[in-house]
C-alpha positions in Angstrom: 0.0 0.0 0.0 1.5 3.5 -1.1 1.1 6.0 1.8 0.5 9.4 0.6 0.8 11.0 3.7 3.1 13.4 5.1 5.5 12.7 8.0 4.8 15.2 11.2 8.0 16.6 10.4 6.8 17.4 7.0 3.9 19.0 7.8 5.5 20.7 10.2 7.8 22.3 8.0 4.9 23.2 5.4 2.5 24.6 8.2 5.7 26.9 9.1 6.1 28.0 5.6 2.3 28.4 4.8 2.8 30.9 8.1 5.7 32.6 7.1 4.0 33.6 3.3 0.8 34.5 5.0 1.9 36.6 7.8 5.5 38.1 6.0 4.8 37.7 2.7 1.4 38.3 1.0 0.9 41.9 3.2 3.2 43.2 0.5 1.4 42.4 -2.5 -0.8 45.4 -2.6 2.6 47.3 -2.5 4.3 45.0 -4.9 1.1 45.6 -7.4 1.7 49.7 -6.8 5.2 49.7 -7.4 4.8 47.5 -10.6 2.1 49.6 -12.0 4.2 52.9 -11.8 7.1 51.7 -13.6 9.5 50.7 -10.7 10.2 47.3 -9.4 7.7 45.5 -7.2 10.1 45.0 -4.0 13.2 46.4 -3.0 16.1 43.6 -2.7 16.9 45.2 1.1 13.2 43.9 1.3 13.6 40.5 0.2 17.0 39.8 1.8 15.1 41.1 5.3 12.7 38.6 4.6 15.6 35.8 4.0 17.2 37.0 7.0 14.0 36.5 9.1 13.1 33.0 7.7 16.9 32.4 8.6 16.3 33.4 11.8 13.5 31.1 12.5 15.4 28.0 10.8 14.7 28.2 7.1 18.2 28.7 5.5 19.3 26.3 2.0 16.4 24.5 1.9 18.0 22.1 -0.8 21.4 23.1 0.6 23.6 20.3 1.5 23.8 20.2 5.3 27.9 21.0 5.1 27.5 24.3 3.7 24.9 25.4 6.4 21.6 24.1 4.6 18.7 22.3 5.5 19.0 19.6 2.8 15.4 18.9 2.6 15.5 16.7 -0.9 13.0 17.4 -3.8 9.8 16.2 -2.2 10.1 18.7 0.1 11.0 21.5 -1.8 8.5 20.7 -4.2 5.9 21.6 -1.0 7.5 24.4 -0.1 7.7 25.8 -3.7 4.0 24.9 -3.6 3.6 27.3 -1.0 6.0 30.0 -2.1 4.0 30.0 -5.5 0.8 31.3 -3.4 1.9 34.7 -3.6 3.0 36.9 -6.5 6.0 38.5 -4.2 9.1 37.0 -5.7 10.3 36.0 -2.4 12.3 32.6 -2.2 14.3 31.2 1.1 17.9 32.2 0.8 20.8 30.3 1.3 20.4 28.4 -2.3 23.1 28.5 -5.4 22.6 27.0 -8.8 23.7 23.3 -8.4 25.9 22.9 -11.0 28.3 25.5 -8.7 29.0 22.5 -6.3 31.2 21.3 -8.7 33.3 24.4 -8.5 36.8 23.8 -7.6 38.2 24.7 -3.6 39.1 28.0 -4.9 36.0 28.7 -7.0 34.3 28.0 -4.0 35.2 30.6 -2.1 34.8 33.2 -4.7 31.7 32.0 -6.0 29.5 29.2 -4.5 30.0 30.2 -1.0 29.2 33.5 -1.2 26.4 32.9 -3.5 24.9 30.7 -0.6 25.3 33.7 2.1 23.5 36.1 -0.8 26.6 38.1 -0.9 26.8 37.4 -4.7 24.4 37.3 -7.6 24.8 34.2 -10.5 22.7 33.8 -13.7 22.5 30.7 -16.1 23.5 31.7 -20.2 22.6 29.5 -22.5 19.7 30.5 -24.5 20.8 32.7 -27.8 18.7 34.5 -30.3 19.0 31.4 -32.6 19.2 28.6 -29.9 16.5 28.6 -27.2 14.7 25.0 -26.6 17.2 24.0 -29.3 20.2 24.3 -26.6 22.9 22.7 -29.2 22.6 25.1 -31.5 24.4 28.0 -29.6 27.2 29.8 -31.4 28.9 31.8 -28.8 32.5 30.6 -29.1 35.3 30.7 -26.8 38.8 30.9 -27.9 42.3 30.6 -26.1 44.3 33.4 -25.7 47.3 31.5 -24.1 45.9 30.8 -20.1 42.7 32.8 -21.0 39.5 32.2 -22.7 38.0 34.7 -25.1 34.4 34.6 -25.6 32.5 36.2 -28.3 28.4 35.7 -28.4 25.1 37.1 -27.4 22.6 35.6 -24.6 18.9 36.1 -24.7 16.1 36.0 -22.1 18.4 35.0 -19.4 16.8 35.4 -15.6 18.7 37.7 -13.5 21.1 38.6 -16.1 20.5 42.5 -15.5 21.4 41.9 -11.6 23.9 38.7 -11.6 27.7 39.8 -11.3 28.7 36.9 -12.3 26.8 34.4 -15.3 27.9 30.9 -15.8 27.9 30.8 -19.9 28.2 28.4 -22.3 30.3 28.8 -25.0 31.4 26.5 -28.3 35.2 25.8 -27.4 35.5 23.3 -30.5 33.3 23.4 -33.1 33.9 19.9 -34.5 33.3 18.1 -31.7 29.5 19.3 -31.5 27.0 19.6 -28.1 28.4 16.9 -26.5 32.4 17.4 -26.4 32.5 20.9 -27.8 30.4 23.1 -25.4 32.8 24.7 -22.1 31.0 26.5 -19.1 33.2 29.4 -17.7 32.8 31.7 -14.9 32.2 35.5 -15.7 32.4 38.0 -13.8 30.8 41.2 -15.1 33.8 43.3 -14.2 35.4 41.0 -16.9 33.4 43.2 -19.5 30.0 41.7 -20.3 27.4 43.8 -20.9 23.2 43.4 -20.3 20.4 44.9 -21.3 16.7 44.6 -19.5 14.0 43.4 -21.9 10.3 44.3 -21.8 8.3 41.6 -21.1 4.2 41.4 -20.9 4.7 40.3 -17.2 7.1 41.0 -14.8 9.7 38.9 -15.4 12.9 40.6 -15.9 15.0 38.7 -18.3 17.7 40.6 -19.8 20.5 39.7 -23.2 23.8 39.9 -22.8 26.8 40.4 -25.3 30.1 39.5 -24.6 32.7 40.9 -27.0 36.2 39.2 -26.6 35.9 39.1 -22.9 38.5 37.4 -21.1 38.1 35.1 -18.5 41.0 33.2 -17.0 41.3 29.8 -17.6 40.8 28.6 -13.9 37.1 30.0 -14.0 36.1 27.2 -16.3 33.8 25.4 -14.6 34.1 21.9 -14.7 36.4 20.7 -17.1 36.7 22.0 -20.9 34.3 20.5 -23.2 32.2 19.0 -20.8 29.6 22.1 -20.7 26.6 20.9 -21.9 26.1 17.6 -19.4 26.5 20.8 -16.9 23.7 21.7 -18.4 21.3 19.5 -18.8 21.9 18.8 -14.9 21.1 22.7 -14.7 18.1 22.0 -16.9 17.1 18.6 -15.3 17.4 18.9 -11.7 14.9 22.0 -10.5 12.1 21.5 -13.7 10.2 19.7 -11.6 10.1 23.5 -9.3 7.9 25.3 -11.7 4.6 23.2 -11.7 5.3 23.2 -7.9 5.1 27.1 -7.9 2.3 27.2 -10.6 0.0 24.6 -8.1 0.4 26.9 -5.2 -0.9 29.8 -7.4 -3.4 27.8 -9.0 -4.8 27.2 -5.1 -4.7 30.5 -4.2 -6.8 31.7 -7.6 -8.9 29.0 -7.2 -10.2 30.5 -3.6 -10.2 33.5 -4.7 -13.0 32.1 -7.4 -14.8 30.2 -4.7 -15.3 33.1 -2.2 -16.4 35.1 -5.1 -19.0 33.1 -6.7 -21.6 33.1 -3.5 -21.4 36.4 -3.0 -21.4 37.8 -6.9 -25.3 37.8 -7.8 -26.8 37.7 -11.9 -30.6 37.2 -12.9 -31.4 37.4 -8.7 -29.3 34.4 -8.1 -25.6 33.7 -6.8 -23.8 32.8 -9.8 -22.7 29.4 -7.5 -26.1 28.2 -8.2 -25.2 28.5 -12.3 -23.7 25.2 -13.5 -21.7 26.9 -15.7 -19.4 28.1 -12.8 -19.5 24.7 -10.6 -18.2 23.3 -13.3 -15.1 25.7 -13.7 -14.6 25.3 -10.1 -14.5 21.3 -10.2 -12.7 21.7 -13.2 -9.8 24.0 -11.9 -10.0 21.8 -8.7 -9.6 18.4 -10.7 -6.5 19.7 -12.9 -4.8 21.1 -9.5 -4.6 18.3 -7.8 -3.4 16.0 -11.4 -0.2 17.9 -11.7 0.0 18.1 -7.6 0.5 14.2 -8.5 2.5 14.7 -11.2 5.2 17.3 -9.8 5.6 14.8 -6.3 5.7 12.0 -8.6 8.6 13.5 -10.4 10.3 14.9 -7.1 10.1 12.0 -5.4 12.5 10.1 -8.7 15.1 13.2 -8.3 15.1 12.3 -4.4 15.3 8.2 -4.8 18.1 9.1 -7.3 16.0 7.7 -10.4 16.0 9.4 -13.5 13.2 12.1 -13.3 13.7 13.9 -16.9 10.7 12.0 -18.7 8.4 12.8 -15.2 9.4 16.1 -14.8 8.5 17.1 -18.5 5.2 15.2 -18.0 4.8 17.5 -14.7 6.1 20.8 -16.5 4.1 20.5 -19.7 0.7 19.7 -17.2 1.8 22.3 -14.4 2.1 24.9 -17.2 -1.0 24.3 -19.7 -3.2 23.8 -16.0 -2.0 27.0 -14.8 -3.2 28.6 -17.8 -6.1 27.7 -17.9 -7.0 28.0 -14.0 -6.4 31.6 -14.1 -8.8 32.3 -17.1 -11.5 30.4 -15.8 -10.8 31.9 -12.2 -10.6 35.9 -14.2 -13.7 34.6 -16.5 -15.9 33.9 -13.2 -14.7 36.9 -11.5 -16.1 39.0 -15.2 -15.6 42.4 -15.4 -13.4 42.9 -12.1 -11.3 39.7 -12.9 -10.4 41.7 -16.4 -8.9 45.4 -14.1 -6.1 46.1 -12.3 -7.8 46.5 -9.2 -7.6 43.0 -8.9 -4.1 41.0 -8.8 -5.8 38.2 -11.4 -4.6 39.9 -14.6 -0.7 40.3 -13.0 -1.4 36.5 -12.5 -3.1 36.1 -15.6 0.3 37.9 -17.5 3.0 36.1 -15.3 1.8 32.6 -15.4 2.0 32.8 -19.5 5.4 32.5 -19.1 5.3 28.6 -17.6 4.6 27.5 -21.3 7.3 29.2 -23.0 10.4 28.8 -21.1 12.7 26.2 -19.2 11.2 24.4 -22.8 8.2 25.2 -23.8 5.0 23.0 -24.4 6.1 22.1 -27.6 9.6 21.0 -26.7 8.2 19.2 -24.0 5.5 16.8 -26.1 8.5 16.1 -28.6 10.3 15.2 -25.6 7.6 12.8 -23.9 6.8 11.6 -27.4 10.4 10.3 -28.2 11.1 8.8 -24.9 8.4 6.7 -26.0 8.8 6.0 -29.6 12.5 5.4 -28.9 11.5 3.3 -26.1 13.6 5.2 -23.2 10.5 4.9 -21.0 7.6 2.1 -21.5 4.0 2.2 -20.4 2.6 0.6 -17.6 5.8 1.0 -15.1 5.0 2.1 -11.6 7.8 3.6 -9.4 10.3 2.6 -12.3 
C-alpha cells in the first residue's frame, strides 16, 4: 500500500512555511502591485534579503542546501511543498541560502569566490545558455570561446536570461570546439561582469525581468572554467534537469490560491437574482480547476520524489512541467472569467497573475519541446508504459 501522507515533520515544515507567506509575505502584494504599475520594481532587494534573514532566523536557511554548507538539505519532495507554498503569492520571495547546483562542482578556490558567497546572498549568478538562434534548441548555440594562451576569449550574445541585468557573475556556455558538436565541444566558464560583459533589461508582458547579454572578446582566465573544458553541456542538462520539476510546484500553489479566490467570489457575486454558484456553468469551472490542481500536484511529487530516490526524473518532470504549465493557464482564465468584469482590471491581482503565469509555457522548454520530448522517450523506447515507481 503506497502512503500518501506526510510525515509530522513534513507538515511541520509546510505549516511553518504556509505561516511565514501569509503573515510576511502576501501583506506586500498590494505594495508589490503599486510599485509595478508605476514603472519601478515590485520589491526592494533590502526587502527581500530582510525577509531571508527573518526565515533564517526562524530556521529556514538552504532548503536544498547540503547540510555542510549550512543548509537544511530537505531533498525534492520537500522543496517541491514548499515551492508549492511560495507560489501562493506573486511576491518574488524565495528562502535564501540556495546556489545554482551545477556550482558544487566548482573547484576549492571557486568555492570561495563564487558558491559560497552565492549561498550567504553576498553574490548574484545567472545561467546563459539561451541565444537569439538557440533557445529550446540548446545545441545550436554559437557563442565561441577561444584561447588566448591561459585565458579564454568569448564572443556571443545571450537572450532571455533570468537575473542577467542583476547577476555579477553568469555561468555561460560557450562552443570551445566546433567539430566536436554539443556533446564534447560546449565549455561552461565563470564571468564575472567586471570581466566586460554587458546586459540589457527586456520588456516583457509580465514582470519577469530577463535581460540579453553580449560579450565581445571578454576574457576570463582559464581557472574559471567550470568543470572541465568541453564537458559544458552535461552541466547543463543537470542545470536543466534537476529544479524543472520547481515550476509546476510554484504554478500549483498559485493555481490554489486563484482557485479561492474564485470560490469566495462566486456566492457572494449575484446575476438574474441568483448567486452565480447556483449557475452550473461556474461549478463546473470550479470542479474543473480543482480536478486539474490536484493531477499535476500528482504529477510534480511523482517526479520529485524520482530526483530524491536518485532515479532518473527527466521524462516525469517534462510530464509535470508540460501539465503544471498548460493547468496553470487555464485556471487563471477560468478563475478571471468567473470573477467577469473585475477579474479583467487592475484592481484585482488576477490579470498580473493572468500575464505572469504565461510565461510557464514558453520557457525552461516550452509546451512544444516538452511533447516532442515525452513523445520520443516513447517512440524510442527510453521509458515504456505501464511502469509504476520505475
Amino acid at each position: 500500500m503506497v502512503d500518501f501522507s506526510l510525515s509530522t515533520e513534513e507538515r511541520q515544515i509546510r505549516d511553518t512555511v504556509r505561516a511565514f507567506i501569509t503573515k510576511e509575505v502576501m501583506p506586500l502584494e498590494q505594495e508589490v502591485l503599486r510599485n509595478e504599475r508605476a514603472g519601478r520594481p515590485g520589491v526592494a532587494p533590502e526587502v527581500i534579503a530582510e525577509l531571508r534573514a527573518k526565515a533564517r532566523r526562524s530556521g529556514f536557511w538552504g532548503v536544498n542546501t547540503p547540510e555542510e554548507y549550512g543548509g537544511m538539505d530537505l531533498g525534492a519532495v520537500m522543496s517541491a511543498i514548499i515551492a508549492m507554498e511560495t507560489g501562493r503569492t506573486f511576491v518574488p520571495f524565495s528562502f535564501g541560502g540556495s546556489a545554482d547546483n551545477i556550482l558544487y562542482a566548482c573547484t576549492d578556490e571557486q568555492k570561495q569566490q563564487y558558491l559560497l558567497p552565492t549561498i550567504e546572498g553576498e553574490r548574484r549568478s545567472c545561467f546563459a545558455i539561451t541565444e537569439p538562434g538557440a533557445g529550446s534548441d540548446a545545441r545550436n548555440i554559437r557563442t565561441r570561446a577561444v584561447r588566448d594562451g591561459d585565458d579564454w576569449l568569448i564572443t556571443g550574445e545571450k537572450i532571455f536570461i533570468t537575473g542577467g541585468n542583476e547577476a555579477d557573475f553568469v555561468m555561460v556556455f560557450a562552443v570551445t570546439d566546433p567539430d566536436k558538436g554539443a556533446d564534447g565541444g560546449v565549455t561552461c566558464f565563470l564571468a564575472d561582469r567586471d570581466m566586460g560583459w554587458k546586459s540589457e533589461p527586456i520588456a516583457t508582458m509580465g514582470e519577469w525581468g530577463p535581460a540579453s547579454l553580449v560579450f565581445d572578446e571578454v576574457r576570463v582566465p582559464g581557472r574559471n572554467v567550470l568543470g572541465e573544458v568541453g564537458k559544458g553541456f552535461e552541466l547543463a542538462m543537470r542545470w536543466i534537469g534537476q529544479g524543472r520539476y520547481l515550476i509546476p510546484a510554484r504554478a500549483i500553489g498559485s493555481a490554489e490560491r486563484m482557485l479561492q479566490m474564485a470560490v469566495d467570489y462566486a456566492p457572494t457575486r449575484h446575476s438574474m437574482g441568483r448567486p452565480i454558484a447556483d449557475y452550473q456553468a461556474i461549478q463546473w469551472q470550479i470542479a474543473d480547476s480543482q480536478v486539474e490542481i490536484e493531477s499535476a500536484k500528482w504529477l510534480t511529487l511523482y517526479a520529485a520524489w524520482r530526483v530524491q530516490q536518485g532515479l532518473d526524473a527527466r521524462h516525469a518532470s517534462s510530464i509535470a512541467k508540460l501539465n503544471g504549465a498548460v493547468m496553470a493557464n487555464q485556471v487563471v482564465d477560468r478563475v478571471l472569467q468567473i470573477h467577469g468584469g473585475m477579474g479583467y482590471t487592475k484592481e484585482l491581482p488576477i490579470e498580473r497573475w493572468y500575464r505572469e503565469l504565461r510565461l510557464l509555457r514558453i520557457f525552461e522548454g516550452t509546451d512544444e519541446i516538452q511533447k516532442r520530448t515525452i513523445a520520443r522517450n516513447l517512440l524510442k523506447g527510453h521509458v515504456r508504459l505501464g511502469g509504476i515507481g520505475e
